[in-house]
C-alpha positions as CSV (number, residue, x, y, z in Angstrom):
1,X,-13.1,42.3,-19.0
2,X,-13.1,38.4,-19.1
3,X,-11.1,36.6,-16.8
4,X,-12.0,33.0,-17.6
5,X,-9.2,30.8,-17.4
6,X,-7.9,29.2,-20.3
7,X,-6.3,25.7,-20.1
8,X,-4.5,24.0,-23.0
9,X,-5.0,20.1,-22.7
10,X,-2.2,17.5,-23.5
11,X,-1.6,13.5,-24.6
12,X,0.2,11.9,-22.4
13,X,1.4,8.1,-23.1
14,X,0.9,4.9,-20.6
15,X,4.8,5.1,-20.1
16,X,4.8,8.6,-19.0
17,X,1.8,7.8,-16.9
18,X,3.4,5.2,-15.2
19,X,6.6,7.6,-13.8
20,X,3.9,10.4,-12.6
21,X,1.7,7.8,-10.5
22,X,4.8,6.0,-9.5
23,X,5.0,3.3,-11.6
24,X,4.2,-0.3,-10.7
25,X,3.6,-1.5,-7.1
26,X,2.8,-5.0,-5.5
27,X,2.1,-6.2,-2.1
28,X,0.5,-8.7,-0.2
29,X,-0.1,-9.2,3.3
30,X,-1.7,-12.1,5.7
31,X,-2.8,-12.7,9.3
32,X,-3.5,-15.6,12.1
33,X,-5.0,-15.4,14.9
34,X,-5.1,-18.5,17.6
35,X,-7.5,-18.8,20.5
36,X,-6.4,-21.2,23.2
37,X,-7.2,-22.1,26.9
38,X,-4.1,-20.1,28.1
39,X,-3.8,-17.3,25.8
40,X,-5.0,-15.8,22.6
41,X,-1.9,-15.0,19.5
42,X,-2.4,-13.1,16.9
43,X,0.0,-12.1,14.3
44,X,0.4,-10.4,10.8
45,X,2.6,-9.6,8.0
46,X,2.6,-6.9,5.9
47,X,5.1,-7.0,2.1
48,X,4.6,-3.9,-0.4
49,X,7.3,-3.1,-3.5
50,X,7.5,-0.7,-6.0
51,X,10.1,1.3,-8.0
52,X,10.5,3.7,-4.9
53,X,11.5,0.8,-2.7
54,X,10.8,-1.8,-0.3
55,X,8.7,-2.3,2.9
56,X,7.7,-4.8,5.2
57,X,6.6,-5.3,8.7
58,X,5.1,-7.8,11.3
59,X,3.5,-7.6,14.3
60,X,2.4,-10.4,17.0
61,X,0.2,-9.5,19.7
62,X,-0.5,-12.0,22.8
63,X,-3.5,-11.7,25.4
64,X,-4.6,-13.7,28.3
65,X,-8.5,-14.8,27.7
């Protein structure tokens, strides 16, 4: 008895491509950081979109040297 699987293969186009990976996306993010006498700052931004939505966030961190 053979039980090799059989698999039937498909096209599919860039357009359909696109929905199943979730389309297009784009994001960017960026970071400072400042050392001083009295304390040290550090901060960051974070920006991502795509067809599924929107999201951001920041953060901001101080410590005493």
């Amino acid at each position: 008895m053979n039980h090799a699987v059989q698999v039937e293969a498909a096209e599919i186009s860039d357009a359909d491509l696109d929905n199943v990976s979730g389309g297009f996306a784009a994001g960017g993010s960026g970071g400072l950081c400042l050392e001083t006498p009295v304390a040290n700052i550090s901060a960051g931004l974070l920006a991502f979109a795509s067809t599924e939505g929107l999201a951001a966030g920041a953060s901001l961190n101080t410590t005493a040297p």
